[in-house]
DSSP file (Angstrom, degrees, kcal/mol; ACC not computed):
  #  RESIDUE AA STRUCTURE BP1 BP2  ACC     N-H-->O    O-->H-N    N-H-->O    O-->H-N    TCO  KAPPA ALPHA  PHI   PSI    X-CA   Y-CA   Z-CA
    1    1 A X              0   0    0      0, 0.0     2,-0.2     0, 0.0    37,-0.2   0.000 360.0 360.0 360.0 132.9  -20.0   11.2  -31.5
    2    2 A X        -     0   0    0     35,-1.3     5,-0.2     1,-0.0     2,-0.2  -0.694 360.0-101.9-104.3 136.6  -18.1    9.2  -34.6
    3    3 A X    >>  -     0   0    0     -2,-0.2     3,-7.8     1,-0.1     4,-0.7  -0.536  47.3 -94.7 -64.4 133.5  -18.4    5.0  -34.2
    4    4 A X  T 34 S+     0   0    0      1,-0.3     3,-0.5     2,-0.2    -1,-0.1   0.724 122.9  48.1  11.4 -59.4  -15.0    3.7  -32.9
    5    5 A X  T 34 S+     0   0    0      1,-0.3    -1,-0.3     2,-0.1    -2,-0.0   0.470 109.9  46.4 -90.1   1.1  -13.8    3.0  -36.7
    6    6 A X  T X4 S+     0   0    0     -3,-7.8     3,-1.9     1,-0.1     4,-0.3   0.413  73.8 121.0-136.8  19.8  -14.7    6.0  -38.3
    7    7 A X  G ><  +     0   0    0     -4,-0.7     3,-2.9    -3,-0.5    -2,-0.1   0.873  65.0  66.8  17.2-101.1  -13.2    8.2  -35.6
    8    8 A X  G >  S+     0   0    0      1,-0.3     3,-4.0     2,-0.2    -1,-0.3   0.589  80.8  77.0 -14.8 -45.3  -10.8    9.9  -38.1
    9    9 A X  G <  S+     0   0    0     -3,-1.9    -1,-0.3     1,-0.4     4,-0.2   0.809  76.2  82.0 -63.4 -10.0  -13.7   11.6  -40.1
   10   10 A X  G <  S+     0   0    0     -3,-2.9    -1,-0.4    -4,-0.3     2,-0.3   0.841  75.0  86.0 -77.3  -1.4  -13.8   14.0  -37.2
   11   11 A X  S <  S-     0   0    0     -3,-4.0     2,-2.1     1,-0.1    34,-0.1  -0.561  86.9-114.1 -77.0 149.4  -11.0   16.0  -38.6
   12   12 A X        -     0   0    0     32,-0.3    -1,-0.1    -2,-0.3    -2,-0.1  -0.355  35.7-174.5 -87.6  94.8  -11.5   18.6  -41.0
   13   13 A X        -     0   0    0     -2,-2.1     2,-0.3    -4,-0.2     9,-0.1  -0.355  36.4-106.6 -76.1 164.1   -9.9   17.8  -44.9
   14   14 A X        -     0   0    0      1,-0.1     3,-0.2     4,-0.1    -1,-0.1  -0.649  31.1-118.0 -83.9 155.5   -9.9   20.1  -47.5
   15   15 A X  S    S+     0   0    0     -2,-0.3    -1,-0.1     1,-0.3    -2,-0.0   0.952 115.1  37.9 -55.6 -65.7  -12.8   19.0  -50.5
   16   16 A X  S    S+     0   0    0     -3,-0.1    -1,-0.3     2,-0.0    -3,-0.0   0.413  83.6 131.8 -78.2  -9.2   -9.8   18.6  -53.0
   17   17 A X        -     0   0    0     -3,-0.2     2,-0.2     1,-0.1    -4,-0.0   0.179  61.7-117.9 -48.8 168.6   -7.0   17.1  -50.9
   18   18 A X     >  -     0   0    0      1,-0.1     4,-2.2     0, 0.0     5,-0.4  -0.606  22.5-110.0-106.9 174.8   -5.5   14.3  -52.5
   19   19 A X  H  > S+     0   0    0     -2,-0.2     4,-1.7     2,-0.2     5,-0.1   0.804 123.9  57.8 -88.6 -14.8   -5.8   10.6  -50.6
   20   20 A X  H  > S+     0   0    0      2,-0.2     4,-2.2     3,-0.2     5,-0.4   0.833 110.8  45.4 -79.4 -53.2   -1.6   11.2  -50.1
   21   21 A X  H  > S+     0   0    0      1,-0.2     4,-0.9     2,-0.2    -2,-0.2   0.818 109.6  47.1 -86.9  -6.6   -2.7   14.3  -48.4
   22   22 A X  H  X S+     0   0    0     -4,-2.2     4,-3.7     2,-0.2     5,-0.5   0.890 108.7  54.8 -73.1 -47.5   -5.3   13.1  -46.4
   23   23 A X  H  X S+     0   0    0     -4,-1.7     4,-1.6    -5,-0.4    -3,-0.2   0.914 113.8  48.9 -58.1 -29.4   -3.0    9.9  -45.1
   24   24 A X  H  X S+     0   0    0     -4,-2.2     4,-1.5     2,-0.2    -1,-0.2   0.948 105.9  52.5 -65.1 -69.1   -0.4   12.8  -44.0
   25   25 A X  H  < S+     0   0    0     -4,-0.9     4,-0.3    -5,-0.4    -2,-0.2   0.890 114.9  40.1 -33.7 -49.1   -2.9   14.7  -42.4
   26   26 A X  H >< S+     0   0    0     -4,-3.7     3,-1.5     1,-0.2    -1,-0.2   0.946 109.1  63.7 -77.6 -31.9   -4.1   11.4  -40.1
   27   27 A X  H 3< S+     0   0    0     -4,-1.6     3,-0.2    -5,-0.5    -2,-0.2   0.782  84.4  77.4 -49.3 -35.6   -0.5   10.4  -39.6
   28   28 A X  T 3< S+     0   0    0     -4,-1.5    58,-0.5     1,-0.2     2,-0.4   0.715 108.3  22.6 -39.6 -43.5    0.1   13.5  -37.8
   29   29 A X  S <  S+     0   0    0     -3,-1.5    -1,-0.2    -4,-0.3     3,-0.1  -0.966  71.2 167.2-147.3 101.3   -1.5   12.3  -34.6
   30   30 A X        +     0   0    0     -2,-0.4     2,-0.9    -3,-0.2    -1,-0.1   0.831  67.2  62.1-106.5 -55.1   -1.3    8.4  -34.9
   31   31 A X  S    S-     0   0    0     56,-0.1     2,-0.5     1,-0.1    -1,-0.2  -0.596  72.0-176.7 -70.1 120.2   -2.3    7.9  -31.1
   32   32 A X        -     0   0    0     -2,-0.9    -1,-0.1    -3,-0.1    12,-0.0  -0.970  20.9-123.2-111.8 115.0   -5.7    9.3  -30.3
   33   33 A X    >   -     0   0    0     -2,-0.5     3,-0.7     1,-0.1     4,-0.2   0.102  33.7 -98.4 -47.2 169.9   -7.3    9.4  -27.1
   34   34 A X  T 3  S+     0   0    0      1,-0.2     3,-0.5     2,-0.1    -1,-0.1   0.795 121.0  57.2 -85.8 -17.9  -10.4    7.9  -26.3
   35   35 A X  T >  S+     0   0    0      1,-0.2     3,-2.5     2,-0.1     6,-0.3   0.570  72.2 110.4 -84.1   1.7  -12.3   11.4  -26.6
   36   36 A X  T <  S+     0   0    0     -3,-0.7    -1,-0.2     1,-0.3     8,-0.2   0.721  73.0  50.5 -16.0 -67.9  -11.0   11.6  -30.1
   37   37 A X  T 3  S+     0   0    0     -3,-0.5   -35,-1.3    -4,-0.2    -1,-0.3   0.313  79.3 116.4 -39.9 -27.6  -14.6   11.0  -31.5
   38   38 A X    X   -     0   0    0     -3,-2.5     3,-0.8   -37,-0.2     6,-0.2  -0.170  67.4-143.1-114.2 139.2  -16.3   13.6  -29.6
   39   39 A X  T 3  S+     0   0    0      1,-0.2    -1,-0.1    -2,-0.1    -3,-0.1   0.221 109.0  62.0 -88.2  19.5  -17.6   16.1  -31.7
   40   40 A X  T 3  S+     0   0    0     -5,-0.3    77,-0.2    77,-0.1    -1,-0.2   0.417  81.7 140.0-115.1  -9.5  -16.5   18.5  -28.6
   41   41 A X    <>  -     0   0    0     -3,-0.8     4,-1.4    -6,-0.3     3,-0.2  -0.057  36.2-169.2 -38.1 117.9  -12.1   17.1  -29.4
   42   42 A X  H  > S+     0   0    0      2,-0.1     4,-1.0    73,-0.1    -1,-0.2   0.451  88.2  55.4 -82.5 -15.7  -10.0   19.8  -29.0
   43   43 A X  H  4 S+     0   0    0      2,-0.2    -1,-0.1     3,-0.1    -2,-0.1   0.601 103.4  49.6-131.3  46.5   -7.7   17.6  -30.4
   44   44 A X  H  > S+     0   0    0     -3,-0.2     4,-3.0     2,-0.2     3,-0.4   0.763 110.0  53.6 -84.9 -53.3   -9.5   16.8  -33.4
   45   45 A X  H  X S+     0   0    0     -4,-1.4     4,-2.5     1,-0.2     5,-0.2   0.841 111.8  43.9 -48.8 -44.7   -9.9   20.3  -33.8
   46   46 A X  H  < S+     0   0    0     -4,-1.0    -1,-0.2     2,-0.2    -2,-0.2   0.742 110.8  53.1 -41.3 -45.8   -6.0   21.0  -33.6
   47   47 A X  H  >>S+     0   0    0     -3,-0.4     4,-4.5     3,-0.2     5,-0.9   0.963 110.6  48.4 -72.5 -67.2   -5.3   18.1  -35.7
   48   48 A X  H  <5S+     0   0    0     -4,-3.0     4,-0.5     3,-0.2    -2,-0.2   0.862 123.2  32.9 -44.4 -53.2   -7.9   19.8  -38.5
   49   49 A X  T >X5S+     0   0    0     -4,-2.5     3,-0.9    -5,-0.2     4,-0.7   0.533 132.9  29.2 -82.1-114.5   -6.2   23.5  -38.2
   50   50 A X  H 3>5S+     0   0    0      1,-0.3     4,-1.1    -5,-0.2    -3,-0.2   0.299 113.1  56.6  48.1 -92.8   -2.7   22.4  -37.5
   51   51 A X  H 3X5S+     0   0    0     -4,-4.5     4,-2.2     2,-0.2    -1,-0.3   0.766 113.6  43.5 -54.8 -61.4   -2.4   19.6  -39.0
   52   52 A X  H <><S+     0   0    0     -3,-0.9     4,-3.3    -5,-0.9     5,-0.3   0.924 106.0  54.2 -33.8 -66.9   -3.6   21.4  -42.4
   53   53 A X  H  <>S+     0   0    0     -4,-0.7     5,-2.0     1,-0.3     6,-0.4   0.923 112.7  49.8 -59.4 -54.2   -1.7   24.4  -42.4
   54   54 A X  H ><5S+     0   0    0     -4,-1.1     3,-0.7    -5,-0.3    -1,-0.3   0.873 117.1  41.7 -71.3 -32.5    1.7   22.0  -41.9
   55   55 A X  H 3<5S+     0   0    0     -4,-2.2    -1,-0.2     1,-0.2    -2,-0.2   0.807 113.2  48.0 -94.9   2.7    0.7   19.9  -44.6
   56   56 A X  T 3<5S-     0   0    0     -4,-3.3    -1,-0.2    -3,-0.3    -2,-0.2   0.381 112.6-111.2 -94.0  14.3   -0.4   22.2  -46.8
   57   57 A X  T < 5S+     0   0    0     -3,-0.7    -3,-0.2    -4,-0.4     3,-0.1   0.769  88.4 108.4  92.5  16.4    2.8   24.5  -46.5
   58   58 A X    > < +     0   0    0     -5,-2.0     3,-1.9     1,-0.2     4,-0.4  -0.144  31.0 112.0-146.9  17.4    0.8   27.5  -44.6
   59   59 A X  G >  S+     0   0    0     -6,-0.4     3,-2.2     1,-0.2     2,-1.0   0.999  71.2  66.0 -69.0 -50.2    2.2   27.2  -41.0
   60   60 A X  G 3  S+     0   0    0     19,-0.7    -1,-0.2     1,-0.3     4,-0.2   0.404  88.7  74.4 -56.2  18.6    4.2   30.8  -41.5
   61   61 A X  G X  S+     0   0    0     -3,-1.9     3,-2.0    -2,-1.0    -1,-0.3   0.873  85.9  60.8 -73.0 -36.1    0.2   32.2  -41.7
   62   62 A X  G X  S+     0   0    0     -3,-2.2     3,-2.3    -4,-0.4    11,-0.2   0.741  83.5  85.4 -91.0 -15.9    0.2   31.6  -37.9
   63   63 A X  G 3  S+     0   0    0     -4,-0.4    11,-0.6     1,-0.3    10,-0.6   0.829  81.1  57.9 -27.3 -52.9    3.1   34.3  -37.8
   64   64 A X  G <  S+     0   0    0     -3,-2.0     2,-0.7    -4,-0.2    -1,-0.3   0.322  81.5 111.2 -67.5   9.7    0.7   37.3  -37.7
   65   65 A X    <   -     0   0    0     -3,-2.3     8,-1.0    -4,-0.1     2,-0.9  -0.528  63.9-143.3 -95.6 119.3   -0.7   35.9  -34.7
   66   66 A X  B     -A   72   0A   0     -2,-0.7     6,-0.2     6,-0.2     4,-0.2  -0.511   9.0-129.2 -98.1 137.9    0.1   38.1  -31.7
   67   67 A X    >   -     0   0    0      4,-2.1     3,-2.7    -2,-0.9     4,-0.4  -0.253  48.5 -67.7 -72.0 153.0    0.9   36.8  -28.3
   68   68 A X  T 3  S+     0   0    0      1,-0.3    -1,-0.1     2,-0.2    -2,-0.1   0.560 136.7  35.1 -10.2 -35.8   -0.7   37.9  -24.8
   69   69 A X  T 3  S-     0   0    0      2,-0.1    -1,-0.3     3,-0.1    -2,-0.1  -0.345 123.5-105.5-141.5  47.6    1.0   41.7  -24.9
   70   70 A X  S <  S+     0   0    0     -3,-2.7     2,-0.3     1,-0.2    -2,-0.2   0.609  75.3 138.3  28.7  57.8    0.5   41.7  -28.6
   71   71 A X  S    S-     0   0    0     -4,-0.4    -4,-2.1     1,-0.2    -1,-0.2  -0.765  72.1 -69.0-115.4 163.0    3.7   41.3  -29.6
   72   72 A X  B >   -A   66   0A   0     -2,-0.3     3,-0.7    -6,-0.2    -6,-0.2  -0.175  42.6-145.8 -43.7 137.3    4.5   39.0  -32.4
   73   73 A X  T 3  S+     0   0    0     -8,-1.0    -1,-0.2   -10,-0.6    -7,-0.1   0.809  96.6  35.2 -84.2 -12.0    3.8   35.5  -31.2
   74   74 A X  T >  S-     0   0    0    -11,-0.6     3,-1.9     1,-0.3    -1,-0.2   0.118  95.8-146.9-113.4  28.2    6.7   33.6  -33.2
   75   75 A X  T <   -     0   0    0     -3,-0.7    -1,-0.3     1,-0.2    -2,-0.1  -0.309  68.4 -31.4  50.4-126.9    9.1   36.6  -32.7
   76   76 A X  T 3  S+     0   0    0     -3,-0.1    -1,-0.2    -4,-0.1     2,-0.0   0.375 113.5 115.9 -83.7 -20.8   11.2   36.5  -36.1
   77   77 A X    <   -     0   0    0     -3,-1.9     2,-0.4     1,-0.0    -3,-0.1  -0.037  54.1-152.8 -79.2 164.2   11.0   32.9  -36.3
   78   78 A X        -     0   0    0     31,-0.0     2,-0.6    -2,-0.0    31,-0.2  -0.979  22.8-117.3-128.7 143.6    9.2   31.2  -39.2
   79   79 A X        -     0   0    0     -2,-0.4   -19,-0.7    28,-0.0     2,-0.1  -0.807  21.9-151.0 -91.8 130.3    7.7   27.7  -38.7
   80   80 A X        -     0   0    0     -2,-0.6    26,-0.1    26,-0.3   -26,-0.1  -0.541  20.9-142.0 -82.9 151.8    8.8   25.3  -40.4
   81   81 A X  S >  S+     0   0    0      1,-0.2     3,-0.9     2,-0.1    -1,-0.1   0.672 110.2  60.9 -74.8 -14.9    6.8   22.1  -41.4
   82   82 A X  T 3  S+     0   0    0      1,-0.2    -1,-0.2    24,-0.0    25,-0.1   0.600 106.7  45.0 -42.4 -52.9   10.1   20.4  -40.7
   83   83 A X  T 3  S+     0   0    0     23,-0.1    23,-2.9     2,-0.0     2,-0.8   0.185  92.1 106.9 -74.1  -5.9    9.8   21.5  -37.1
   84   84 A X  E <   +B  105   0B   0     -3,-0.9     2,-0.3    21,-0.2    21,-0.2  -0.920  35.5 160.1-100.0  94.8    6.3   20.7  -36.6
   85   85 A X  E     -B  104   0B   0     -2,-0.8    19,-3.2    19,-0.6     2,-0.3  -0.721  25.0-140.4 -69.4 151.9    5.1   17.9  -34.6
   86   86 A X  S    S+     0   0    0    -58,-0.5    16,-0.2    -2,-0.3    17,-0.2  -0.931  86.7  10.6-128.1 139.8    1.4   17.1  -32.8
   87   87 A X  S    S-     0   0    0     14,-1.6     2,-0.3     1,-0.4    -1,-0.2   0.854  83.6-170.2 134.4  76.8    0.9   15.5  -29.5
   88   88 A X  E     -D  101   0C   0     13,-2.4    13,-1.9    -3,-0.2    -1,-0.4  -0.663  25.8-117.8 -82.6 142.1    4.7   16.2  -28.9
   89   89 A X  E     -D  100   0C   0     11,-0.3    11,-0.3    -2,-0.3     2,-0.3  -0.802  36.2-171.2 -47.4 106.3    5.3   14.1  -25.5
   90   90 A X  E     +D   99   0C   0      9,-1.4     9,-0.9    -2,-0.3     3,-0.1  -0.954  29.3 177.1-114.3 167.8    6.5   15.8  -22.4
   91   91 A X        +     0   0    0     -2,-0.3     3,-0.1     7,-0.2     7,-0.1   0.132  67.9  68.8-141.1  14.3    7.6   15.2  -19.2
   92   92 A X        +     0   0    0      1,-0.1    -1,-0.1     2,-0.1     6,-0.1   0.330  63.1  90.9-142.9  12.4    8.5   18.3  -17.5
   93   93 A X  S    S-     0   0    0     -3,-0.1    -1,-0.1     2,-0.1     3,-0.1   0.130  97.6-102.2 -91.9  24.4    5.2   20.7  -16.7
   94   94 A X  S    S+     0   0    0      1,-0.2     2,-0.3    -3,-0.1    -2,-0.1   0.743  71.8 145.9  84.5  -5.9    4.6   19.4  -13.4
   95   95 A X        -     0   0    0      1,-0.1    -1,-0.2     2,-0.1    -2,-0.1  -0.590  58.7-120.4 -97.9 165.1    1.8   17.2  -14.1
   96   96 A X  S    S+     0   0    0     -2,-0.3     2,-0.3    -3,-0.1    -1,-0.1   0.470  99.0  21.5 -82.7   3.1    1.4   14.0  -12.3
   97   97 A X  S    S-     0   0    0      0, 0.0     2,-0.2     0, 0.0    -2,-0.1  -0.978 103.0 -79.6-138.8 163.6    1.6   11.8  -15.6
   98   98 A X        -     0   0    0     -2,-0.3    -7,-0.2    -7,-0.1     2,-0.1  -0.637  49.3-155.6 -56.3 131.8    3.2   12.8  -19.2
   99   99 A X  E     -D   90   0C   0     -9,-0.9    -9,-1.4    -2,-0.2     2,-0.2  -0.245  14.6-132.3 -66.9 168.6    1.3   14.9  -21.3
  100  100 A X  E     -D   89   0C   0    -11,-0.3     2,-0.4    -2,-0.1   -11,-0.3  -0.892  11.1-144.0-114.6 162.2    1.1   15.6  -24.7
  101  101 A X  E     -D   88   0C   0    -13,-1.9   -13,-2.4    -2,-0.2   -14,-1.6  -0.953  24.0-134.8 -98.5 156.0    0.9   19.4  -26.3
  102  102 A X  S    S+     0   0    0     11,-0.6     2,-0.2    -2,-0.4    12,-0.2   0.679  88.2  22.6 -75.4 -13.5   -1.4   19.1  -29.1
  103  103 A X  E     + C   0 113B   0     10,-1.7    10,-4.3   -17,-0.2     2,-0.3  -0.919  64.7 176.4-147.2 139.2    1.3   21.3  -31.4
  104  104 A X  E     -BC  85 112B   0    -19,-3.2   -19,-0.6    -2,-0.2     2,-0.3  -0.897   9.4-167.5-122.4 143.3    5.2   21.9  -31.0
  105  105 A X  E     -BC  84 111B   0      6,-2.7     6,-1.5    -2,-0.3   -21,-0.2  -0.869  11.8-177.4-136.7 130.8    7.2   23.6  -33.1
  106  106 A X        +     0   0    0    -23,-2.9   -26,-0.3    -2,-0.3     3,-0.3  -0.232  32.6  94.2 -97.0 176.5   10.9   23.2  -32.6
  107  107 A X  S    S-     0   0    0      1,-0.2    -2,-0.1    -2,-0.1   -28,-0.0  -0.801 101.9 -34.0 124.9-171.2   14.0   24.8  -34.3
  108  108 A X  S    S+     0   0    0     -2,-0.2     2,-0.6     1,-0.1    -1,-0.2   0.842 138.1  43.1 -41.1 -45.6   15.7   27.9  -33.0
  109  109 A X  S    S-     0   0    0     -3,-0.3     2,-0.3   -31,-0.2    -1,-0.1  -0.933  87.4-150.9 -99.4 110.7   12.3   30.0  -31.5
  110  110 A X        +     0   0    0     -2,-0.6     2,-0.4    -4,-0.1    -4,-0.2  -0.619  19.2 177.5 -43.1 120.9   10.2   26.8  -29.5
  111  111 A X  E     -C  105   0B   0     -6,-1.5    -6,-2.7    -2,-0.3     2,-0.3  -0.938  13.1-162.1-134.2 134.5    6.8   27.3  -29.4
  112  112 A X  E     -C  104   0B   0     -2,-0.4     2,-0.6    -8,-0.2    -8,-0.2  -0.961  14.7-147.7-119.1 148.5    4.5   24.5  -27.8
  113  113 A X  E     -C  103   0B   0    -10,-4.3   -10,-1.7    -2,-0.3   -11,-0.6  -0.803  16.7-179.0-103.4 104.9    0.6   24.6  -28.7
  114  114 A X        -     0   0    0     -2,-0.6     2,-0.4   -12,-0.2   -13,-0.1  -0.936  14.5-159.0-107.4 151.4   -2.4   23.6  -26.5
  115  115 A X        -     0   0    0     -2,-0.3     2,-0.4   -73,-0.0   -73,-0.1  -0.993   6.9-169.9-143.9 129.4   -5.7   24.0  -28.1
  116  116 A X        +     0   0    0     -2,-0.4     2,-0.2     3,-0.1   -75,-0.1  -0.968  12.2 167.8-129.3 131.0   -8.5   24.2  -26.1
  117  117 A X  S    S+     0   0    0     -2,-0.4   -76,-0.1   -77,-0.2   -77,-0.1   0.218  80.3   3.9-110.5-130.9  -12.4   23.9  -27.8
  118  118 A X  S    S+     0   0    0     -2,-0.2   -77,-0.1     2,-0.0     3,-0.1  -0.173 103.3  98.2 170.5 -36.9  -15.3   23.4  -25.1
  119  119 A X        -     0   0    0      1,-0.2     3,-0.1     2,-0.0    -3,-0.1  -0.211  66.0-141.0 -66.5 160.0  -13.3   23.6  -21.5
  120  120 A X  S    S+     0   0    0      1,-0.1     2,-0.3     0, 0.0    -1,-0.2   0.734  80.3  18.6-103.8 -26.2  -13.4   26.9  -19.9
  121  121 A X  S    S-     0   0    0     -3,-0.1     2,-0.6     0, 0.0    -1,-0.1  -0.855  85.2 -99.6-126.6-173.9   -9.9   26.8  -18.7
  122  122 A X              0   0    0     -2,-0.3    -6,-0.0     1,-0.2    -8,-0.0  -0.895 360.0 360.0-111.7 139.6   -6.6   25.0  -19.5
  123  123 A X              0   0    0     -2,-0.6    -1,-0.2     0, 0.0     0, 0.0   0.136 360.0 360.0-137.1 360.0   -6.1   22.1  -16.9
């Protein structure tokens, strides 16, 4: 567990990042939840993968990633960092307050992102 104020460090920077790309990197997800700290955050962990890949230019790796019946998961689409948003807001799964997903990517093909590290299911 990370003290209140040093929170942030639980995301994972590259060794060489520049202090421009680290301040992108935290910016991504400016509201943090109170488990934020927890060295068990799934959406520290999100933030750390994610986060990276969109600011280092590398979201079209997640292209090779194949969906449930191992079909492409982004179809044809490529993600854009452009497209990319973290703890995108919604209002429309049925749950009894708004949520966040911990990654959206918007443009023609939608994809929204839950990342789960320690739970045994998604709730």
């Amino acid at each position: 567990m990370f003290l209140k104020r040093e929170a942030w460090r639980n995301v994972i920077t590259h060794p060489n990042a520049t202090q421009q790309e680290i301040d992108r990197l935290l910016a991504l997800v400016p509201d943090r939840h109170k488990w934020f700290r927890s060295m068990n955050s799934s959406q520290a962990l999100a933030q750390s993968v994610l986060g990276n890949l969109a600011i280092h230019g590398l979201l079209s790796s997640l292209t090779d990633l194949p969906d449930d019946d191992g079909l492409a998961l982004f179809g044809k689409a490529q993600p854009l960092a452009d497209d990319f948003k973290m703890e995108f807001k919604v209002d429309y799964l049925g749950e009894p307050r708004r949520t966040s997903l911990d990654g959206y990517i918007g443009g023609d093909y939608r994809v929204a992102i839950e990342c789960k590290f320690t739970e045994a299911q998604v709730g």
